[in-house]
DOGUVO-183343 format. One line per field, with one value per residue: residue in three letters; residue number from 0; z, x, y of N, C-alpha, C in turn. Coordinates in steps of 0.05 Angstrom, whole numbers. Each point is the difference from the previous one (the first is absolute). Layout:
BEGIN
resn c(ALA; ...)
resi c(NUM; ...)
nz c(Z; ...)
nx c(X; ...)
ny c(Y; ...)
caz c(Z; ...)
cax c(X; ...)
cay c(Y; ...)
cz c(Z; ...)
cx c(X; ...)
cy c(Y; ...)
***
This chain:
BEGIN
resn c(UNK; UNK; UNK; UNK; UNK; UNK; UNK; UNK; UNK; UNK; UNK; UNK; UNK; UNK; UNK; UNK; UNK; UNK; UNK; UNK; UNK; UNK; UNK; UNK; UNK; UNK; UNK; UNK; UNK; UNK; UNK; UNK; UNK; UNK; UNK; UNK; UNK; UNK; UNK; UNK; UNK; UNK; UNK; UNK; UNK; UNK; UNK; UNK; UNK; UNK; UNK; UNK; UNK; UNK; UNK; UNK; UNK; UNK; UNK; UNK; UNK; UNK; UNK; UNK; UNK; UNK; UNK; UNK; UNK; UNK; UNK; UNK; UNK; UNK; UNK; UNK; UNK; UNK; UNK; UNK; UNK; UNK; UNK; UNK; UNK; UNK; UNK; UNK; UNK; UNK; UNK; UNK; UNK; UNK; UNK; UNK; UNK; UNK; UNK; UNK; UNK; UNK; UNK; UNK; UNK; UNK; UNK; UNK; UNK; UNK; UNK; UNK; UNK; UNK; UNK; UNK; UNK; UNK; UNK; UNK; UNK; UNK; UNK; UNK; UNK; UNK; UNK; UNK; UNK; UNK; UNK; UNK; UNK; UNK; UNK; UNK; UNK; UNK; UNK; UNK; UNK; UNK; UNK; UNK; UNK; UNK; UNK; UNK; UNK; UNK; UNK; UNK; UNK; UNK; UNK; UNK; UNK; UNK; UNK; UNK; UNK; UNK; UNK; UNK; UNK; UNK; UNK; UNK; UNK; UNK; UNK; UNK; UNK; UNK; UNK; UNK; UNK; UNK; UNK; UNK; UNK; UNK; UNK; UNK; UNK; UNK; UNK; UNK; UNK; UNK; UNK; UNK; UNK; UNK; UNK; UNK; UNK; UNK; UNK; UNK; UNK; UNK; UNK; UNK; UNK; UNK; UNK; UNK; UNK; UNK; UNK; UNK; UNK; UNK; UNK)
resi c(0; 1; 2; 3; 4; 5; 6; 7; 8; 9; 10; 11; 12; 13; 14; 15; 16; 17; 18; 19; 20; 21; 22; 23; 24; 25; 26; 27; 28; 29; 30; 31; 32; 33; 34; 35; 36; 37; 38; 39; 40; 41; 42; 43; 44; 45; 46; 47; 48; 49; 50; 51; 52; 53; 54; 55; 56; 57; 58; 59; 60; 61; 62; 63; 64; 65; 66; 67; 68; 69; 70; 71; 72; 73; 74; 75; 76; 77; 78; 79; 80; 81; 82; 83; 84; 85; 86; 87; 88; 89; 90; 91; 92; 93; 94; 95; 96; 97; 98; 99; 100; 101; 102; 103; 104; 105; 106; 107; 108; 109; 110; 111; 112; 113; 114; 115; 116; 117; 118; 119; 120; 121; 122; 123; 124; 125; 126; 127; 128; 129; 130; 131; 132; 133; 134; 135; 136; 137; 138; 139; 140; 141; 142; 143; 144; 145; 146; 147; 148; 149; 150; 151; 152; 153; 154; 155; 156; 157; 158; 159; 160; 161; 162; 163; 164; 165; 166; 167; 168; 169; 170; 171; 172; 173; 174; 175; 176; 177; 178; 179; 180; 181; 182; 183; 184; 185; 186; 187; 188; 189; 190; 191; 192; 193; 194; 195; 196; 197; 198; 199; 200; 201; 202; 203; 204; 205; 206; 207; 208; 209; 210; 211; 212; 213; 214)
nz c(2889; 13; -25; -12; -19; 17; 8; 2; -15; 1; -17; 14; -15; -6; 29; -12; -17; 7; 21; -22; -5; -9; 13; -30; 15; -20; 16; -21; 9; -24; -14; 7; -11; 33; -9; 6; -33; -13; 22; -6; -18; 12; 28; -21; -16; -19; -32; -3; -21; 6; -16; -5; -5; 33; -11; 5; -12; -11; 1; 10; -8; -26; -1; -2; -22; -6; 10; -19; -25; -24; -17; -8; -31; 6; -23; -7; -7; -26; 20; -30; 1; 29; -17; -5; 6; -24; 8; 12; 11; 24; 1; -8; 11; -4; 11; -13; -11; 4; 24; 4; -21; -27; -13; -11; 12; 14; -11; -10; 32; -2; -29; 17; 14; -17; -16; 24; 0; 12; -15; 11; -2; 11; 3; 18; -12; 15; -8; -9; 17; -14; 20; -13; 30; -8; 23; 16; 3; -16; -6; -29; -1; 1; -17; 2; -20; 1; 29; 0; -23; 19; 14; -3; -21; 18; 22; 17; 5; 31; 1; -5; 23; 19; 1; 19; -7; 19; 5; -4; -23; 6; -1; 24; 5; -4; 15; 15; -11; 11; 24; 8; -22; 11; 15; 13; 7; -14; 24; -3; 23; -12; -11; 16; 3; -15; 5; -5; 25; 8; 16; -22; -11; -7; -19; 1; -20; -4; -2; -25; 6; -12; 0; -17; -26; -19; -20)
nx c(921; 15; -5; 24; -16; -12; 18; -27; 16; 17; 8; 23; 7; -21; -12; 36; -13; -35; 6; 15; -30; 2; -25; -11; -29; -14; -3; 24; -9; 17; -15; -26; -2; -7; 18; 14; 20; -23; -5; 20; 9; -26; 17; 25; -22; 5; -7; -16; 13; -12; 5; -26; 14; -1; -31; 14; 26; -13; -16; 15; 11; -18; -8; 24; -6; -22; 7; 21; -28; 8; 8; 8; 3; -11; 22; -22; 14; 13; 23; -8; -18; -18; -24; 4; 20; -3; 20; 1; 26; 5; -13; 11; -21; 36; -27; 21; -4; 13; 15; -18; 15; -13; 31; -6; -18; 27; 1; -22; 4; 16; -15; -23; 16; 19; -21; -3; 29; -2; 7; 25; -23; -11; 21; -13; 18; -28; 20; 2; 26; 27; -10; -31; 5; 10; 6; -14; -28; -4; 6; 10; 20; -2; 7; 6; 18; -13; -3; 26; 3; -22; 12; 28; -5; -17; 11; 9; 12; -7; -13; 13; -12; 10; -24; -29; -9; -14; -1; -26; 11; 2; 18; -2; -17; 18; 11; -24; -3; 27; -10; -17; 12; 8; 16; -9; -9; 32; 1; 29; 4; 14; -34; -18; 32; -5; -16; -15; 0; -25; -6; -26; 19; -13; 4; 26; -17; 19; -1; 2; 6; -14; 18; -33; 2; -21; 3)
ny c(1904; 24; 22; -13; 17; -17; 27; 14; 21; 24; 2; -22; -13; 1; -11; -19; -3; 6; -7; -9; 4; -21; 8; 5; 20; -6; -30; -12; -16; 6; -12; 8; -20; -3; 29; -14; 7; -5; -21; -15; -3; -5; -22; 0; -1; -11; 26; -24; -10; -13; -16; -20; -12; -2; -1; -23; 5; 12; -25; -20; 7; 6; -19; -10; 18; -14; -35; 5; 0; -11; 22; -30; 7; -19; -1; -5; -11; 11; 1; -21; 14; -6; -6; 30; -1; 14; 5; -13; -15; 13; -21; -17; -22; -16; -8; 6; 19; 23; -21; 2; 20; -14; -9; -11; -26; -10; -7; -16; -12; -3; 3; -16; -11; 10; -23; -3; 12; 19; 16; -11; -23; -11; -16; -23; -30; -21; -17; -29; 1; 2; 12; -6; -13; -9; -9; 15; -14; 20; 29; 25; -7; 19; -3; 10; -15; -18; 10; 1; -28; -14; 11; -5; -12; -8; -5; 26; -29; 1; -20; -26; -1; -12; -2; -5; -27; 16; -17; -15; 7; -30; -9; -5; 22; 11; -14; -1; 16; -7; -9; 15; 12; -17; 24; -19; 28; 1; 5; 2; -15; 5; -14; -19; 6; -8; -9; 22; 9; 14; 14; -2; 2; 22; -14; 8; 13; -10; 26; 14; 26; 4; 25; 13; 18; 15; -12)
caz c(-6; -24; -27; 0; 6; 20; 23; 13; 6; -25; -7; 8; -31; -4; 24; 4; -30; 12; 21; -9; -22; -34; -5; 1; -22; 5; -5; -2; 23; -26; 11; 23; 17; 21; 7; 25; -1; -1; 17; 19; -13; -8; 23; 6; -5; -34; -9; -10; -23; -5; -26; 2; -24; 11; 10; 35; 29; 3; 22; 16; 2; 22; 30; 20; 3; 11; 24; 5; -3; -24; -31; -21; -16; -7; -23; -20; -23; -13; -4; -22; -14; 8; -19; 12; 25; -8; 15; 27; 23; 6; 16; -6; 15; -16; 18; -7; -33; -17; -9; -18; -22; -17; -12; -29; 13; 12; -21; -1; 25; 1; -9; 4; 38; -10; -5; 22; 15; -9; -4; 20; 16; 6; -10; 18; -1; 8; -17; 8; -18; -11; 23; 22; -4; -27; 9; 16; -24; 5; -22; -12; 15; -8; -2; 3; -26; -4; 9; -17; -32; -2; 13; -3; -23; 8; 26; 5; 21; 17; 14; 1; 24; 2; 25; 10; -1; 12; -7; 21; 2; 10; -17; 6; -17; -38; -12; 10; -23; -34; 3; -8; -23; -15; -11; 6; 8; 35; -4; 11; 20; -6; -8; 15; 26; -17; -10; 15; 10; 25; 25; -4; -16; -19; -23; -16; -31; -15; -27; -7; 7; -21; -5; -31; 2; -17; -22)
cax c(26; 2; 15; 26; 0; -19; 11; -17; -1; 14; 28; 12; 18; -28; 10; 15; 0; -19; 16; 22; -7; -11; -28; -19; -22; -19; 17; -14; 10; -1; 3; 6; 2; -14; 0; 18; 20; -16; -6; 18; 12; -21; 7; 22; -17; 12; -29; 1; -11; 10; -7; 16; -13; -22; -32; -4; 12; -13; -31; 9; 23; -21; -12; 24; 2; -25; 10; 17; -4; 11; -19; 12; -4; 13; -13; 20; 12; 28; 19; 13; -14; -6; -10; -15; 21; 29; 10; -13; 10; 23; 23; 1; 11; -15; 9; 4; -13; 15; 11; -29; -5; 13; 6; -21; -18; 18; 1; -27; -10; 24; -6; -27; -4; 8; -24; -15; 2; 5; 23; 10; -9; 28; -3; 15; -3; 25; -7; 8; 17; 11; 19; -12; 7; -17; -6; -24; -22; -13; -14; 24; 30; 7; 24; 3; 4; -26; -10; 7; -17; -29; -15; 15; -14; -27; 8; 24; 8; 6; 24; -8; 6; -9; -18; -5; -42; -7; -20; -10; 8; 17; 13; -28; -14; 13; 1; -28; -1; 18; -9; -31; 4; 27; 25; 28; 17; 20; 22; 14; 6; 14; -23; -6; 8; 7; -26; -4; -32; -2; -4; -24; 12; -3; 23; -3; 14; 10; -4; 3; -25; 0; -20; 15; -7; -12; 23)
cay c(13; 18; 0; 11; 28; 16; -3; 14; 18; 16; -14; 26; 18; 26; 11; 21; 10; 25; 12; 12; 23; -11; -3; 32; -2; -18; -15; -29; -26; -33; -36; 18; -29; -2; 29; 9; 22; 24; 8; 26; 30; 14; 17; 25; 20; -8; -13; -22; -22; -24; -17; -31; -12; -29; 6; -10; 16; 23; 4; -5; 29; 20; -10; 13; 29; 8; -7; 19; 26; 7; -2; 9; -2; -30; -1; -28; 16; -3; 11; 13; 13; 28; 15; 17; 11; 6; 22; -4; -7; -4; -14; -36; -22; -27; -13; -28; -9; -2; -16; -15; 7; -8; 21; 18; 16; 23; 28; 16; 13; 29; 24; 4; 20; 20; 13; -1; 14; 36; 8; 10; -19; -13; -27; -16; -16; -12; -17; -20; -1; -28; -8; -26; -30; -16; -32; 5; 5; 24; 11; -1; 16; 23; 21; 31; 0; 0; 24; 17; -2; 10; 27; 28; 32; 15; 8; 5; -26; 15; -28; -26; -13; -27; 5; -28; -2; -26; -30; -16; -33; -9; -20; -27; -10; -9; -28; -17; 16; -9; -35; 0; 6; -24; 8; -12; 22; -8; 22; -10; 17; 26; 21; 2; 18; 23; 4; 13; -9; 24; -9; -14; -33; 5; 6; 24; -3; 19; 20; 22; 20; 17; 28; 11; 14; -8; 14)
cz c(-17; -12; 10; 3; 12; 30; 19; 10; -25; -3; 17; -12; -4; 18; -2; -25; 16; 16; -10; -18; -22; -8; 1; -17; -6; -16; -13; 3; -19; 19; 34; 17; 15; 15; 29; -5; -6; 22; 23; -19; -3; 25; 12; -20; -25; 0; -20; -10; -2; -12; -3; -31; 6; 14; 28; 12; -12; 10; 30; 15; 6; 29; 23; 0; 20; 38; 15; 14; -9; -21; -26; -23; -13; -29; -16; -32; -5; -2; -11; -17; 14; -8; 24; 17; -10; 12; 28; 10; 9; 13; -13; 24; -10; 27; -6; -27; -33; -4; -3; -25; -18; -6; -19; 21; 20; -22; -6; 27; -5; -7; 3; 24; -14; -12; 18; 19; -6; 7; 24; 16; 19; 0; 22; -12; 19; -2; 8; -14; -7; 27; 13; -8; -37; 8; 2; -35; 4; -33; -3; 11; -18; -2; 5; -25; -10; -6; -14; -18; -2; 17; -10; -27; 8; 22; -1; 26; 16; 20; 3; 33; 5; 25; 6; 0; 18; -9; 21; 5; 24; -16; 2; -25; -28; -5; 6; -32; -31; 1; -12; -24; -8; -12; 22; 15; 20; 1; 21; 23; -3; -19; 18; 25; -22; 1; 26; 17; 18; 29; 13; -16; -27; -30; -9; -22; -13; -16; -3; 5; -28; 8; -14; 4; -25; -22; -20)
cx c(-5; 9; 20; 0; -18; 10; -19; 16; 10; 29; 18; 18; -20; 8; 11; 8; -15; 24; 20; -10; -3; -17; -12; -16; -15; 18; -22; 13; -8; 5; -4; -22; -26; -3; 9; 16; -29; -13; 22; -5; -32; -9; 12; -14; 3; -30; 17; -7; 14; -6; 19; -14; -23; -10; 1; 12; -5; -18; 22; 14; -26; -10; 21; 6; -20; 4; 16; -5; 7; -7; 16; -17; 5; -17; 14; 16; 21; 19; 23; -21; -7; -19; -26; 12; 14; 5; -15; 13; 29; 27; -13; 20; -8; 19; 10; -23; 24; 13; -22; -6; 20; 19; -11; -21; 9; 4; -30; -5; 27; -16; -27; 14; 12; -27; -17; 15; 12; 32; 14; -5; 29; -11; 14; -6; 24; -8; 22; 38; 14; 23; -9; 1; -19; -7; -25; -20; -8; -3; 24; 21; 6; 31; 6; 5; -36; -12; 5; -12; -15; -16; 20; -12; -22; 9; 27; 12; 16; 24; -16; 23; -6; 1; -9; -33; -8; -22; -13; 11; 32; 21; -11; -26; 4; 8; -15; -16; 3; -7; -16; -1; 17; 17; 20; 27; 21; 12; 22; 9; 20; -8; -10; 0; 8; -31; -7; -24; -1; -3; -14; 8; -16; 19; -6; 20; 21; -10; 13; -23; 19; -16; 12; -29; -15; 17; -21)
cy c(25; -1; 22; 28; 14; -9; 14; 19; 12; -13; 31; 15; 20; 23; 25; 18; 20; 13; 14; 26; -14; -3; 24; -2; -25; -21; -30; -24; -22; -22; 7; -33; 1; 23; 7; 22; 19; 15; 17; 26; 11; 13; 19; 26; -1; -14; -24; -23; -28; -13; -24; -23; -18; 23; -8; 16; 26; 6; 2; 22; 15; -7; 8; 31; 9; 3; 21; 33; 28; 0; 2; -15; -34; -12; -33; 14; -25; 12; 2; 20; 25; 11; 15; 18; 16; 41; -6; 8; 15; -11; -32; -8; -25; -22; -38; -17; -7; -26; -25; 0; -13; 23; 21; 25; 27; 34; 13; 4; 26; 14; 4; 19; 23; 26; 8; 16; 36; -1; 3; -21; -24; -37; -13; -25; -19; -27; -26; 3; -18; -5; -15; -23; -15; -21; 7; 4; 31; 15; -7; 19; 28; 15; 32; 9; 0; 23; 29; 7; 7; 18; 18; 14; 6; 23; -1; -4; 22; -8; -29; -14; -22; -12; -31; 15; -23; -23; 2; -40; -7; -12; -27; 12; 8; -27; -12; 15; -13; -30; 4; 4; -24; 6; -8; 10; -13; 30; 0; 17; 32; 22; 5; 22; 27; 18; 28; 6; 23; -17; -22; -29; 6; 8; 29; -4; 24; 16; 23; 18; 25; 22; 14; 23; 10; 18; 20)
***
């Protein structure tokens, strides 16, 4: 079984963020996972960095750039710190990290990617929201109110939308999941249909997509 956020390809929220013009200059792909979003955006010609807190999927992510044939930059790090990066970048992509982050820890990553990126830079987070079902086990539910707080004095919030991330998971295997863990999970049929899925029966999750801009 895969892990939830490795759908083998680029998230299509990304997709349409490049397409639309939101991506410029040399970009960094936080929490950038098994490197599928690095590997597209290093195909549409964006030199690139990706950095993950696990050594594995940074070996890993390289090995798939490579396949690909592609060259991006795949580094282990902390992205509440950043240390070494600082005026790098112009463009941050945080592909679903943020709502991984303790609160506290949410404010030192705000202001490491702030350190790490030039003036004018731009900021895509998209991240888990409080519109998603709570029945379902996953990170923490995000507010927009949230968002505000803690990116708005670094970055100047462009617009917060609210958009869909795809999974590799089923609703079958989230509760084959929450067994396995002994959480006992019921969820009642009118979550259930509430619950959203692509073509593939794959869940897609509610989120906010934030773009802001560097203050």
């Amino acid at each position: 079984m895969r892990l939830p956020w490795d759908i083998g390809r680029p998230q299509p929220v990304l997709v349409r963020t490049v397409d639309a013009g939101g991506v410029h200059g040399d970009v960094l792909d936080i929490g950038c996972g098994l490197g599928d979003n690095s590997i597209f955006l290093a195909a549409r010609g964006f030199t690139v960095t990706g950095v993950d807190v696990s050594p594995t999927a940074a070996v890993m992510a390289g090995e798939r750039a490579a396949e690909a044939g592609v060259t991006v930059e795949f580094l282990e790090g902390d992205a509440t710190r950043l240390d070494g990066f600082e005026g790098r970048f112009d463009t941050i992509v945080d592909r679903a990290l943020y709502h991984c982050l303790t609160p506290e820890q949410r404010f030192d990553y705000v202001a490491a990617i702030h350190r790490a990126t030039r003036p004018g830079a731009r900021l895509h987070i998209f991240c888990v929201s409080d519109q998603a079902p709570a029945t379902l086990p996953g990170p923490y539910r995000i507010s927009q109110d949230n968002l505000r707080e803690t990116v708005g004095p670094k970055w100047t919030i462009e617009s917060i939308e609210a958009d869909r991330y795809d999974s590799s998971n089923t609703v079958d295997d989230v509760l084959a999941q929450a067994r396995q863990m002994g959480m006992g999970i019921t969820i009642p049929p009118e979550v259930l249909k509430a619950i959203d899925t692509n073509d593939e029966g794959h869940i897609q999750t509610s989120i906010w997509r934030l773009t802001a801009t560097r203050a």
